[in-house]
LUMMAR-290908 format. One line per field, with one value per residue (C-alpha): x, y, z; residue number from 1. Coordinates in steps of 0.02 Angstrom, whole numbers, plus 50000, padded with zeros to 5 digits. Example, Ala and Ser with C-alpha at 12.3 -4.5 7.8 and 13.67 -1.06 7.14 Angstrom:
2
px	[50615;50684]
py	[49775;49947]
pz	[50390;50357]
resi	[1;2]
This chain:
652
px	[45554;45514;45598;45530;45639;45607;45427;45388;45520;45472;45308;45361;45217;45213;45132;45172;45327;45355;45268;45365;45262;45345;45511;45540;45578;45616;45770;45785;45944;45926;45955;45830;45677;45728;45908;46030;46098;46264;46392;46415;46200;46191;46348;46254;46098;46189;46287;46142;46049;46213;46224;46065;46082;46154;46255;46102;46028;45901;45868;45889;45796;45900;45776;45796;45722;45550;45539;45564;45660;45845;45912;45874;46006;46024;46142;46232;46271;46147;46286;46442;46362;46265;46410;46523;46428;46485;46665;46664;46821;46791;46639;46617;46561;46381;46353;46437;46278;46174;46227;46211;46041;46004;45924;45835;45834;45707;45794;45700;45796;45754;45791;45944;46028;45917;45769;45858;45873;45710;45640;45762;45697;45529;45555;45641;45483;45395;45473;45593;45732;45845;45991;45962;45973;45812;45706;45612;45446;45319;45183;45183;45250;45104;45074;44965;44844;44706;44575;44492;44306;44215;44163;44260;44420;44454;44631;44673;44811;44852;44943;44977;44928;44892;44753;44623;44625;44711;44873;45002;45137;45272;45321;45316;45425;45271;45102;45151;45224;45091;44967;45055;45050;44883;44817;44917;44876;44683;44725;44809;44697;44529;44508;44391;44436;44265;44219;44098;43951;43981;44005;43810;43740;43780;43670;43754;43951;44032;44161;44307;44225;44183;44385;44445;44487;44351;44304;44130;44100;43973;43821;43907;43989;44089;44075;44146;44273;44332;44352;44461;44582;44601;44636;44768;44867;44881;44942;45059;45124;45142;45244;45382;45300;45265;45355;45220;45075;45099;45124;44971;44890;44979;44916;44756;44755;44820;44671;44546;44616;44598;44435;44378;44349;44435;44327;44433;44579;44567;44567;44684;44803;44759;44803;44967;45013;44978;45097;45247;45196;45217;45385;45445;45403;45578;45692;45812;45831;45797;45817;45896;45900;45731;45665;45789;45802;45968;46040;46173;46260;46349;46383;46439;46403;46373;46211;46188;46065;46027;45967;45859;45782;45625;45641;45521;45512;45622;45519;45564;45446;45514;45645;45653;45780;45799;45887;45901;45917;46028;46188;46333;46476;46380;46482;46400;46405;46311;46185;46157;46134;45985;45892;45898;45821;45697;45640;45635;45523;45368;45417;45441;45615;45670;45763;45913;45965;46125;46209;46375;46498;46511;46403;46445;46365;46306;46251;46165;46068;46036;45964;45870;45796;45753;45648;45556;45540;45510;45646;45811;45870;46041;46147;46294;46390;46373;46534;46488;46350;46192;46173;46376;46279;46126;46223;46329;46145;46083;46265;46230;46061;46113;46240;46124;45965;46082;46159;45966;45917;46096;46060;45857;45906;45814;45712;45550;45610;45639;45461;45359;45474;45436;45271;45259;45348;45201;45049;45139;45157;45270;45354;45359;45189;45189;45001;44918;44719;44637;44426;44299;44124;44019;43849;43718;43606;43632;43582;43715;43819;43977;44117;44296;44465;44612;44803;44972;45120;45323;45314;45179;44988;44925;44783;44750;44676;44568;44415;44211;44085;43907;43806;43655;43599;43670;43520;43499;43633;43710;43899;43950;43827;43893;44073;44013;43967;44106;44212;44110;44114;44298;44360;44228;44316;44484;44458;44369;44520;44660;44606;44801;44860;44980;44949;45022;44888;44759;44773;44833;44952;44862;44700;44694;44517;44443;44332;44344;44316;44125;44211;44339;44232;44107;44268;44325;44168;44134;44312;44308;44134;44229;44338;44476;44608;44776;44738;44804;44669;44673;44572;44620;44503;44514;44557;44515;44475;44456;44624;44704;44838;44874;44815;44725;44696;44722;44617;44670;44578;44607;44514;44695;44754;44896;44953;45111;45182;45128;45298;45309;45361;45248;45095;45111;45115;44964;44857;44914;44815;44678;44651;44694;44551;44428;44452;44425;44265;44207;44246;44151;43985;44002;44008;43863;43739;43795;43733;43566;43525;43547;43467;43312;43161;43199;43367;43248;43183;43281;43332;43330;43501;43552;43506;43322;43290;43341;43219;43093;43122;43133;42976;42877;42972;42977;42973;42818;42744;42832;42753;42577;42589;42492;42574;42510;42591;42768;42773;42754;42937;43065;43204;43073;43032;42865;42951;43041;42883;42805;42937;42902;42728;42731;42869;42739;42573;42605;42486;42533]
py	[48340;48413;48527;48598;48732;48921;48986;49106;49283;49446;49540;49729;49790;49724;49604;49431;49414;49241;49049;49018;48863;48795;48829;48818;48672;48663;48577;48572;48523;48437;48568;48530;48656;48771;48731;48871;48944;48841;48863;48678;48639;48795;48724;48545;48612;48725;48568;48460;48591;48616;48413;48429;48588;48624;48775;48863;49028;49070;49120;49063;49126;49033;48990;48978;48846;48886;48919;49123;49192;49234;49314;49312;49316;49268;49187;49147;48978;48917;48779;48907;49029;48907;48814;48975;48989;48820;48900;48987;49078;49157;49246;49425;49418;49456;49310;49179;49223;49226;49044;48982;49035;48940;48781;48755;48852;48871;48875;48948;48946;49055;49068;49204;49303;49444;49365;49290;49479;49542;49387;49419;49619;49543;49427;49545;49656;49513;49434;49585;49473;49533;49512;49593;49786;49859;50008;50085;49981;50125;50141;50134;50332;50428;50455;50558;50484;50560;50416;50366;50299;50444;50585;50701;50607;50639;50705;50627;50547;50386;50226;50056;49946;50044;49948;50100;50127;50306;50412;50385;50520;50483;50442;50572;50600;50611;50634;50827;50823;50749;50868;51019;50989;50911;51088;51179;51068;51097;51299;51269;51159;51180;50991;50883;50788;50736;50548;50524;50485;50662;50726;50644;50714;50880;51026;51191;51209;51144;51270;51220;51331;51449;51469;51426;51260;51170;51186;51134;51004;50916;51042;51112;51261;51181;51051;50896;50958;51101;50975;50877;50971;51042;50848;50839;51008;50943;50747;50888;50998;50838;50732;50857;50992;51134;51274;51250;51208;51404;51469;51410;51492;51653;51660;51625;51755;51888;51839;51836;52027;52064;52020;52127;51960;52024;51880;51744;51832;51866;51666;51640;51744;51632;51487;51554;51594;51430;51375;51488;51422;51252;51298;51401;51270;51177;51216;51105;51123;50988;51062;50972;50797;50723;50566;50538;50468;50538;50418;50496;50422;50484;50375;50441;50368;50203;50249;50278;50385;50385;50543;50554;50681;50606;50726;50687;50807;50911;50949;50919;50792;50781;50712;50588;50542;50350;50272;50089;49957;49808;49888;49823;49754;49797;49897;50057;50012;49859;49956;50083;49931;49839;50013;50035;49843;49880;50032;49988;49834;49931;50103;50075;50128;50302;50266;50352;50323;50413;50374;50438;50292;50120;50013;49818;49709;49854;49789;49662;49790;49868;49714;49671;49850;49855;49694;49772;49944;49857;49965;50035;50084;50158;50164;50293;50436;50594;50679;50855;50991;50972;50806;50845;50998;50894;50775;50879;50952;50779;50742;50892;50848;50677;50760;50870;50752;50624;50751;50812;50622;50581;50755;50693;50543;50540;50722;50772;50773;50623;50567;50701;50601;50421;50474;50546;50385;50278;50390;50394;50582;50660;50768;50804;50898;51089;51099;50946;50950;50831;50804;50720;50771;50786;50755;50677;50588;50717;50868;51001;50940;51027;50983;51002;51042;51068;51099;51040;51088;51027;51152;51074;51144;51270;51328;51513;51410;51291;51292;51245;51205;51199;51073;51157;51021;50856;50728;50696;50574;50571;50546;50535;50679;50799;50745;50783;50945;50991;50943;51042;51219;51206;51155;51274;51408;51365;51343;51515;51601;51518;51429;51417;51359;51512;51576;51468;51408;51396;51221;51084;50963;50813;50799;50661;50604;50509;50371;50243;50159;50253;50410;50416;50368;50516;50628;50557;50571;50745;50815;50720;50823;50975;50915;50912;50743;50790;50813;50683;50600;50466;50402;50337;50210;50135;49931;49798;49864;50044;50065;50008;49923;50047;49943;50082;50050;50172;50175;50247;50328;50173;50065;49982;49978;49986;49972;50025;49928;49983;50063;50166;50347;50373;50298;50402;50547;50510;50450;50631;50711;50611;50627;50823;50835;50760;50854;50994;50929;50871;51044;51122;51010;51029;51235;51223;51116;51228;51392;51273;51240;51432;51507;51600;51635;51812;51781;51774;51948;52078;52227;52152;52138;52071;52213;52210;52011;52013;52153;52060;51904;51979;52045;51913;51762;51671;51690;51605;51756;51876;51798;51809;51976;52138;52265;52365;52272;52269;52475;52454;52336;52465;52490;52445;52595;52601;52552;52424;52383;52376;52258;52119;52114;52136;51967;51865;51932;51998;51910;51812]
pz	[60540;60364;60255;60093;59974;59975;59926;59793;59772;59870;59835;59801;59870;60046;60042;60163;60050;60074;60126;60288;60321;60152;60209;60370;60485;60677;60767;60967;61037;61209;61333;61472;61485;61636;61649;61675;61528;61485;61306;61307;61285;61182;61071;61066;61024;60860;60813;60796;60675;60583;60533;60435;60340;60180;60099;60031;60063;60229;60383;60548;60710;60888;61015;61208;61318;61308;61126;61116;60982;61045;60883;60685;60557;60368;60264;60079;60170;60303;60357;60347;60432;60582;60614;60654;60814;60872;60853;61040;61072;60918;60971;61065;61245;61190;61063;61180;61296;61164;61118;61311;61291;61148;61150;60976;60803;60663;60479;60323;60172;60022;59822;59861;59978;59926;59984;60148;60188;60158;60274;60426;60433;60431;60563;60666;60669;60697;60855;60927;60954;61117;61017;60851;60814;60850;60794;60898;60908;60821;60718;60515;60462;60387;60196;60101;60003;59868;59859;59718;59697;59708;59601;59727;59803;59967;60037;60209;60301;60289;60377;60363;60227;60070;60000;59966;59783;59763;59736;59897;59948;60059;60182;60289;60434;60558;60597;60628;60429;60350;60447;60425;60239;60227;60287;60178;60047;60089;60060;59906;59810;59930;59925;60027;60200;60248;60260;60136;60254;60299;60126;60078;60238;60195;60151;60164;60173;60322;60429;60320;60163;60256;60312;60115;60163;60058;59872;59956;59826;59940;59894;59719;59745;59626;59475;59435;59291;59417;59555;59410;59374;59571;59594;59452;59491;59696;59599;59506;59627;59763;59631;59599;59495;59595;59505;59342;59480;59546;59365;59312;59445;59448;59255;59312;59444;59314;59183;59351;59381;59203;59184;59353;59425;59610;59708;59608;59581;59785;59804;59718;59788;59942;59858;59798;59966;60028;59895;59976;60134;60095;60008;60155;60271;60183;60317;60235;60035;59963;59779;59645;59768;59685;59772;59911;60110;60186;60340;60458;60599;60777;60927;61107;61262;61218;61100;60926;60846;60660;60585;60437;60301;60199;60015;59898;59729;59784;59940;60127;60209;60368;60464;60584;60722;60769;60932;60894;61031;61079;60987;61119;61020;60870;60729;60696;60508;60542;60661;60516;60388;60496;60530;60349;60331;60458;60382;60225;60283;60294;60197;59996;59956;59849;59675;59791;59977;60036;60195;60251;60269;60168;60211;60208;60082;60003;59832;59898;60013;59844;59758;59911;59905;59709;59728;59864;59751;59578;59488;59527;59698;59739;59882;59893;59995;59934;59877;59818;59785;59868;59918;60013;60117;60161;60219;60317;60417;60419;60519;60630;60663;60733;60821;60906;60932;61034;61117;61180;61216;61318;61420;61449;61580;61727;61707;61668;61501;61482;61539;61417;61280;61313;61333;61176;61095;61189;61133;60961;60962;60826;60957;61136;61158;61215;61266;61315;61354;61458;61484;61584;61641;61784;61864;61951;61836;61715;61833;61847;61694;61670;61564;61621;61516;61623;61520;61554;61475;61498;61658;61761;61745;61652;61796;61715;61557;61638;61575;61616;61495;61562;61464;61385;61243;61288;61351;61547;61580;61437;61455;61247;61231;61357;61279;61094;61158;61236;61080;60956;61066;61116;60946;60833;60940;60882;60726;60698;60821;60745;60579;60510;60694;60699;60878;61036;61162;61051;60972;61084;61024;61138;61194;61356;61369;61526;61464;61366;61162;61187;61238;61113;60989;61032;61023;60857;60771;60818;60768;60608;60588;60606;60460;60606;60612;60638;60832;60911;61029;61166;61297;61472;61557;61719;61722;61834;62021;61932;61935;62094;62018;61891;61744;61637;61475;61351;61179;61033;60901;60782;60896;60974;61152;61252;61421;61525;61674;61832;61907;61734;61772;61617;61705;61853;61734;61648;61795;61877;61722;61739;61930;61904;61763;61884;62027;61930;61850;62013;62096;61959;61973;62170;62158;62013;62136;62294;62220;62143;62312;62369;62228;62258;62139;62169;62072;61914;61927;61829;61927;62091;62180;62353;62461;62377;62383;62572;62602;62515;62616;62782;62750;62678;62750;62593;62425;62377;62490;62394;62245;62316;62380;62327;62253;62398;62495;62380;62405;62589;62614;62676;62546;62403;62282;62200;62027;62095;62185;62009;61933;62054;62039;61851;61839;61930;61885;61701;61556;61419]
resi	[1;2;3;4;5;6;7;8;9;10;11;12;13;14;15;16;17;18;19;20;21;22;23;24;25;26;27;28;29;30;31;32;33;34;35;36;37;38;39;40;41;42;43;44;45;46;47;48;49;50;51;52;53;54;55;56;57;58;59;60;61;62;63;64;65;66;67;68;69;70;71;72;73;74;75;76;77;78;79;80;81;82;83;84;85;86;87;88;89;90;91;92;93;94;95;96;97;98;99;100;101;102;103;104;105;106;107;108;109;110;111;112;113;114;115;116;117;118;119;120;121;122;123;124;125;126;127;128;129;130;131;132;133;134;135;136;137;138;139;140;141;142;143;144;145;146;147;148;149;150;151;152;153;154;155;156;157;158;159;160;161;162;163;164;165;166;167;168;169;170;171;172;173;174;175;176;177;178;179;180;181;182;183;184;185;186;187;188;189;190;191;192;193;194;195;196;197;198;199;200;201;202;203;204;205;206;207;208;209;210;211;212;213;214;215;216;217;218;219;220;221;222;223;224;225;226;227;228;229;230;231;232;233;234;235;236;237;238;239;240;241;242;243;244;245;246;247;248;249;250;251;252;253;254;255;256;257;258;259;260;261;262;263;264;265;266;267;268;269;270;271;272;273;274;275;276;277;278;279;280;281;282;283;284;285;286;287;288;289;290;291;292;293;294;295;296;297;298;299;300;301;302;303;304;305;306;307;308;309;310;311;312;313;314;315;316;317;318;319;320;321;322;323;324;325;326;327;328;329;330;331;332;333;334;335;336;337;338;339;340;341;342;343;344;345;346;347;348;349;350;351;352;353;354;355;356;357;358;359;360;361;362;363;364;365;366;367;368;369;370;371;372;373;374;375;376;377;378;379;380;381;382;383;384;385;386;387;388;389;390;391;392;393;394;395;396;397;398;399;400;401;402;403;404;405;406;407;408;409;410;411;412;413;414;415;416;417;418;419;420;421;422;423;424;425;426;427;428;429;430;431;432;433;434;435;436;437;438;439;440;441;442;443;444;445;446;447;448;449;450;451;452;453;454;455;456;457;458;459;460;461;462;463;464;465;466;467;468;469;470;471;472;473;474;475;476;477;478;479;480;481;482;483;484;485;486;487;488;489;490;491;492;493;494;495;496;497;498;499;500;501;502;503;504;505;506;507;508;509;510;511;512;513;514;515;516;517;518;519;520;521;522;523;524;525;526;527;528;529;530;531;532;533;534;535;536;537;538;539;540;541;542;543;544;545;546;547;548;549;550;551;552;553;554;555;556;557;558;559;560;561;562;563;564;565;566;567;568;569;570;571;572;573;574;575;576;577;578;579;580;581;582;583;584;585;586;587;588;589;590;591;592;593;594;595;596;597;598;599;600;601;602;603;604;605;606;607;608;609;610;611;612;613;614;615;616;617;618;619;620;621;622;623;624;625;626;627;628;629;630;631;632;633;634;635;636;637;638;639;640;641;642;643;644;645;646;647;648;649;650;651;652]
């Protein structure tokens, strides 16, 4: 057994905060591997670790028999703290089975409290203890960033680590956020989303100019110095300043006018709207707040749900509604504490956080959130003006969301919702698309789209694509293909996604990484990726057992368990998608093998080719035949006559 003190303080950044290996050391109690769970082991076990610790600051994760991590907490005083567990009628129902469980414990002790906090919502993420407070297990929330290291930053989305050089913005609420004000954004400013493999392949402007979405830098519609200061007034207008961002170009608009320059001033009218659009998007005002994240709390039934409003600037950028797990016995102001921990873990803090009730240990929340931040960070309740109202909607919101998830139990509801938490949707989604293809070695292609919505299936919008470029037995091809006509449509239909039915909200693809990469590449082509995209492939015994695997457009997996209500769901999209692609390949080869030659020649209906074949027998006669012999077939004018021998015999 070694033990070593704390490693170096917090990185505010994100970054592995702190050297566990230096810190940490093991102690199993001797609870038998496999045994039942029993208090007085459990007790034993605790007792044992408390002898050799000392009143310092940590961590502590409680492990069961075969080394999984029961629970994580933290601690001013490891031994204080530890030893309290030993102390059994003292403890709520819950934590006496958590300590019959426990068999072993891992201690890490750290330079402060501060830090002790900042590790336990770290290791929480990390291992998903059964008995802490959990968020939902998602992905990182979206941000905008504007990248640096080209002559023409790009705008996009962005998740995760943020180690691209470039401006960040956020976070947003959801993918649905950041995309709705990506394309704004892209209006206002007319900046590029293009990779830049894309952006150097270029040669003449993409769709996106051509819809005054795109400055069209890529083949110099416009310079470097214009591109500039487009780049500074969107770092303007997205860090708070919006109100000088549309006075400058309202002035500009006016001088454009002036001068009898109406194809400028006509832009920029565009862009101006864009601006009110982005502004009248704020169904909650946010004015006056600055750089806030507003927390509410109701509980009924047993579960909690946490409301919260993202304002950054002064703008709205989103809202989110969170259902945490494992809360039994659990105070709510303690549940609203850890969400705020766990958040905070992977999302850089505002300067202000309001929540409304007290929360407990609430300056050292704060300190534990201005290391993370590198500056100032403040926790409080809002007592009047506008931060009192948006509280009051954030407190109606969380009224109202839990009051939609309690009514959800055991409906269809319920299953369009934890499928959208699985695929990572930012809502429940209204039109869902699903693909696949069809053919024998590439004969008789046809490409299948069938729609779903919360209702059931959408069958008057099902749609076929006959392949016409793709290569003979080319799956990714035909799927390419498909992409580009069905989304070039929408985009030329419905470029600002205003009508309903037009854009879908997920498209389901059946294939695999190929498939999804084919479908990736060609939407990101279109300048299009804020649709959200996966791709369902069949697993071991092609799907048998229910083990498909579904790929994501980030190159990760998942899978559900094979009872999952959600499965079924999705499997019923797939099979659904390929009956319909199937049916369609099936009719396409039926009327191939019916078709006559005679179908070729214009002017020549059904009446006409059966005359002709009754006559002739075949149709290579008809072919060979004299035209004579054409004007003698009863129910055959001399013109028609004509036509027929002219399609056959004519030169050149």
């Amino acid at each position: 057994m070694s033990r070593s003190d704390a490693g170096s303080p917090p990185n505010p950044h994100g970054a592995e905060r702190f050297n566990e290996e230096r810190a940490a050391y093991t102690v199993k109690g001797s609870g038998k591997a496999g045994a039942q769970p029993d208090l007085e082991a459990g007790v034993g076990a605790i007792r044992e670790v408390v002898a050799t610790l000392k009143p310092k600051p940590g961590v502590y994760r409680m492990l069961d028999a075969r080394g999984d991590v029961l629970y994580v907490g933290k601690a001013r005083s490891l031994k204080a703290r530890v030893a309290n567990y030993t102390q059994i009628n003292g403890l709520t129902n819950r934590l006496q089975r958590m300590v019959s469980q426990t068999r072993g414990m891992e201690i890490v002790t750290t330079n402060s409290e501060a830090e002790a906090l900042l590790l336990e919502a770290q290791f929480i993420k990390r291992f998903r203890p059964p008995y802490n407070v959990l968020l939902r297990d998602d992905k990182s929330f979206p941000f905008i960033l504007l990248r640096e290291g080209h002559d023409y930053p790009r705008i996009m989305k962005h998740r995760g680590a943020r180690r691209a050089k470039g401006s960040y913005y956020g976070p947003f609420a959801s993918a649905g956020s950041v995309n709705t004000t990506i394309n704004a954004l892209q209006k206002l400013f007319l900046l590029r989303s293009c990779t830049d493999t894309f952006f150097e392949r270029r040669e003449r402007p993409c769709l996106l100019y051509q819809i005054k979405r795109c400055s069209a830098p890529c083949v110099g519609r416009i310079d470097q110095q214009g591109y500039d200061e487009l780049i500074r007034q969107a770092k303007d207008f997205l860090g708070g300043k919006s109100g000088a961002v549309q006075a400058k170009i309202e002035k500009q608009m006016a001088e454009a006018a002036e001068a009898l320059d109406f194809e400028t001033a006509a832009l920029l009218r565009d862009r101006l709207r864009a601006a009110t659009f982005i502004q009248g998007s704020q169904a909650i005002n946010a004015e006056g707040v600055g750089d806030a994240d507003v927390f509410a709390l109701h509980a009924k039934g047993g579960q909690i749900g946490i409301q919260a409003f993202f304002m950054r600037g002064g703008q709205n950028w989103g809202h989110r509604a969170f259902f945490p797990k494992n809360i039994k016995e659990t105070e709510e102001v303690e549940v609203l504490a850890n969400v705020l921990l766990q958040f905070y873990e992977e999302v850089p803090p505002p300067p202000t956080i309001l929540v409304d009730r007290e929360l407990p240990e609430r300056e050292l929340l704060e300190e534990a959130f201005c290391e993370l931040a590198g500056r100032k960070v403040s926790i409080s309740i809002p007592q009047r003006g506008d931060r009192r109202k948006l509280m009051a909607q954030a407190k109606r919101n969380a009224v109202e969301a839990l009051d939609r998830r309690l009514a959800e139990s055991g409906t269809q509801a319920k299953i369009m919702r934890e499928m959208a938490e699985f695929l990572e949707l930012p809502e429940v989604p209204a039109r869902i698309e699903v693909y696949d293809n069809s053919h024998i070695q590439g004969s008789k292609a046809v490409g299948a789209m069938v729609v779903a919505g919360p209702e059931g299936f959408i069958k008057n919008q099902y749609r076929k694509f006959n392949i016409k470029s793709a290569q003979t037995n080319d799956d990714f091809g035909m799927m390419r293909e498909v992409m580009k006509r069905r989304f070039s449509r929408a985009m030329k239909e419905d470029p600002d996604r205003e009508k309903v039915g037009v854009w879908p909200d997920l498209v389901l693809i059946d294939g695999g990484k190929g498939q999804m990469s084919s479908v990736r590449d060609t939407l990101a082509e279109l300048g299009i990726e804020d649709v959200p995209l996966i791709a369902i492939a069949k697993g071991p015994h092609h799907g048998r057992e229910g083990r498909e695997v579904f790929h994501f457009p980030d190159g990760r997996e998942k899978t559900l368990p094979t009872n999952s209500p959600v499965l079924f769901y999705l499997q019923r999209l797939r099979d659904e998608v390929h009956r319909f692609a199937i049916g369609a390949h099936r009719a396409k080869r039926s009327k191939a093998i019916t078709a006559s030659p005679l179908d070729e020649i214009p002017g020549i209906g059904p009446a006409r080719k059966r005359a002709l074949l009754l006559h002739f027998g075949t149709a290579s006669k008809v072919r060979a035949a004299a035209l004579d012999d054409l004007k003698r077939v009863p129910g055959v004018s001399e013109s028609v006559a004509q036509t027929v021998f002219d399609f056959y015999h004519a030169s050149g």
